[in-house]
Each structure stands twice: as C-alpha cells, then as structure tokens.
C-alpha positions in Angstrom: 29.1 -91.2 -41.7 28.5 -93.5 -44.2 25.5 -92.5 -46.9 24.2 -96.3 -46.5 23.9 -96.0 -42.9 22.6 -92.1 -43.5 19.7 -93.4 -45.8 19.0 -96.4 -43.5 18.5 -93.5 -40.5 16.4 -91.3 -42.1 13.8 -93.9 -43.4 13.4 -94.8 -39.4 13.2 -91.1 -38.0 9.8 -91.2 -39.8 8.2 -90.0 -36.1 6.9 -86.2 -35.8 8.0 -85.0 -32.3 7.3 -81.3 -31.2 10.6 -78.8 -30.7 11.2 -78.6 -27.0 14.0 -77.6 -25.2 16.0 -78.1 -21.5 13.6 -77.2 -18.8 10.8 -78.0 -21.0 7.7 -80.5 -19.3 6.9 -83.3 -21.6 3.7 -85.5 -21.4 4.8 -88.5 -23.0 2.7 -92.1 -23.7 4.7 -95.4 -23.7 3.2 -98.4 -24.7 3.4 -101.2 -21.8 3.0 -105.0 -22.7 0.9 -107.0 -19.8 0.8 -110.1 -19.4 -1.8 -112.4 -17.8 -2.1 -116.4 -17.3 0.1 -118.9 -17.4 0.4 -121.4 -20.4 -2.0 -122.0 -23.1 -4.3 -119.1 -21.6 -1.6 -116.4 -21.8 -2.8 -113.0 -22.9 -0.9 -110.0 -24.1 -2.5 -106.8 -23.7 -1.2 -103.6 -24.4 -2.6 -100.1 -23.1 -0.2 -96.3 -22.5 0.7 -95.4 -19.8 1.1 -91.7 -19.4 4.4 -90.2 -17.8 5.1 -86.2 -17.2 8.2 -84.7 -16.9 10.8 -82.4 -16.8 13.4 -82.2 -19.2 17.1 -82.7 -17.8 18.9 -83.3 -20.7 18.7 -84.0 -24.4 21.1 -85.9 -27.0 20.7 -85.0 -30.1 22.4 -87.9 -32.5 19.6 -88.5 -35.0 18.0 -91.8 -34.5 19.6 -92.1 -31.7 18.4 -89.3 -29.9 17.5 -89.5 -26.6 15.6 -87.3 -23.6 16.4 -87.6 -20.1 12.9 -86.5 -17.9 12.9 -85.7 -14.2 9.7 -86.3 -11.9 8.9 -87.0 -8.6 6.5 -89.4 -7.2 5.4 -89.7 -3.7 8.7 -88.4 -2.4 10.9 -89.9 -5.1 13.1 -88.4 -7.7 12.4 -91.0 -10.8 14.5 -90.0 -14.0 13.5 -91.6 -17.3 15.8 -91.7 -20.5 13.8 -92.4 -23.5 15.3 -92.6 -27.0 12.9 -90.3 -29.0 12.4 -92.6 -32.1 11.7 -95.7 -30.0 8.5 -97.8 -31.3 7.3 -97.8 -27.4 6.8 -94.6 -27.3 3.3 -93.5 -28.6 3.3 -90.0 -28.1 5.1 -86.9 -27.5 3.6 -83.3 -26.0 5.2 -79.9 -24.7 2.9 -79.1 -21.7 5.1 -75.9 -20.6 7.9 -74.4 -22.0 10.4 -73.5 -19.2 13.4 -70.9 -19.1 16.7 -71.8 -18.3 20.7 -70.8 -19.0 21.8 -74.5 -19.2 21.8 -77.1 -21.7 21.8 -79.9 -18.5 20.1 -79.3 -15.2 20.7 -82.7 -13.6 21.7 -79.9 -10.7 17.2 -80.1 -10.1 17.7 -83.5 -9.1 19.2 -82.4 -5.4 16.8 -79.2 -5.0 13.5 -79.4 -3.5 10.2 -77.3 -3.1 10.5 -74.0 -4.3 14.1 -74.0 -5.3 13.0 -76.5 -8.2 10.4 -74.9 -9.8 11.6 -73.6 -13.5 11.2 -70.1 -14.7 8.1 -70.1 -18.0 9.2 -69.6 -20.8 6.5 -67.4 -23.0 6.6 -68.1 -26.8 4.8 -65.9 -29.2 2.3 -69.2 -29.8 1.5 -68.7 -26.0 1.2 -65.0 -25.7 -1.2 -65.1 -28.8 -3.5 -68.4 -27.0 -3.1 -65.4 -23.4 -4.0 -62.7 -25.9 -7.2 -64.3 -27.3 -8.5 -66.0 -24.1 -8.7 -62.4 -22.4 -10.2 -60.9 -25.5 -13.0 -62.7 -25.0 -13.7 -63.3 -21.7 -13.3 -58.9 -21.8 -15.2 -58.1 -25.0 -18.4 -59.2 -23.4 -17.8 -57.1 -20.5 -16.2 -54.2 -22.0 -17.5 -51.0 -24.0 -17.3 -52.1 -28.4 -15.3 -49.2 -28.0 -12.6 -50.9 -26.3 -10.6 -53.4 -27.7 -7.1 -55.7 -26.7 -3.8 -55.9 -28.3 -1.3 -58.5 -28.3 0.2 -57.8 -25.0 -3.3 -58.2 -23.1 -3.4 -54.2 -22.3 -7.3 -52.2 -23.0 -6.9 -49.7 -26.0 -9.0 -47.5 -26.7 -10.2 -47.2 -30.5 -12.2 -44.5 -31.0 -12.2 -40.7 -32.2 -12.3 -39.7 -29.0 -8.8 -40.9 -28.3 -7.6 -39.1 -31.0 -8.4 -36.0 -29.7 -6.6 -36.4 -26.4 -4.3 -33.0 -26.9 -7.5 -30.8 -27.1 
C-alpha cells in the first residue's frame, strides 16, 4: 500500500471502538438526520437512534472496516452493515460476548427460537464483575469467617480449616 495513503488512513481511524468478536451483541448509536417543513421553514434535527445486534461477520481492512449485525424485529430478520469508522456512527458497546467456532454465522439468519440463541462467552473481566457482585450480596449474609474466591465458590479462612486432618 502506498505510505501516503497509509498516513492519510490512520489520521481518520482516530475512533476508539471496543474489541469484539463473531457472535458478539453490539449496542450501537447512529446519528439520523430529520427533516421537517417545507421551504424557508425547513429544519434539520439530529438525535441517535439506538440499534442491538448480533454480530454476523466482520471485515477487517482498516478504515474500511466494516460489521455486519443481525436482529430481529417484530418477526423480521433485519441485517445492518456498518463501516466501523463512519462519522454516523456515535457509539459503539459490547453488551455480551458470545462463543462460537466460526468467523461468519450468516447460517443464524435461517434458524429460529432456540436454535439461535449463542453460547456466552465468559471473559476474565466478566468472571471478576460475577465474582464481586456475589461477594457482596454473601458477605453480609455470611460468617467474617467466610470469604469468596474468584470462581464464586465459599472458602473457609480460618484456623479451624487448617486443622481438618486432626
């Protein structure tokens, strides 16, 4: 590729957007233009409107990246392909993390009810957030003796449980 157009590239991909993968759900905001009025009393007025997905595909090709999402409405399989660094789109966020074996699943598109629901996907962010909601709903119910590790599971920390063997 050329350097020029390299340069040029990366001074556009100035956007932060949050590592997801296939099978992922993505809440994204788009910025709409309405219009109202005709002639002299025409007004432009610009709001987000919010669209959640599931992640069919991905293209990664710098700036020109792009994110196929899958949702349906009412009945209605809608697919959206956004280019990631587009200015009309406001913002990007990973609602669930899902687990799949495929880099494209446009094979959801066909299923229906249960046969299109998506495996989570548990990340060590999510098993840590698990973690640390159960610690303290527990602690407050829960001997001080008592306290949680990292896989949600009671251990128990004092001398007693040292001397188990005797």
């Amino acid at each position: 590729m050329n350097p020029y157009i390299k340069v040029l590239e990366q001074a556009q991909m100035n956007k932060e957007i949050p590592p997801f993968r296939t099978g992922d759900t993505l809440f994204i905001q788009l910025r709409v233009q309405e219009t109202s009025g005709e002639g002299a009393k025409k007004s432009v007025r610009e709001r987000l409107q919010p669209f959640e997905g599931v992640v069919l595909g991905m293209r990664k090709k710098g700036l020109n990246s792009a994110v196929t999402l899958h949702r349906v409405l009412e009945g209605e399989g809608v697919q959206l392909v956004l280019p990631l660094y587009s200015p009309l789109v406001a913002k990007i966020e990973v609602k669930r993390a899902g687990d799949v074996r495929r880099a494209k699943i446009y094979y959801l598109k066909d299923l229906r009810g249960k046969a299109a629901r998506i495996k989570q996907r548990y990340t060590k962010k999510s098993v840590s957030v698990k973690a640390a909601s159960v610690a303290n709903t527990t602690e407050s119910t829960t001997d001080p003796e008592f306290t949680i590790n990292t896989h949600s599971q009671v251990v128990q920390t004092t001398a007693s449980s040292d001397n188990r063997s005797e």
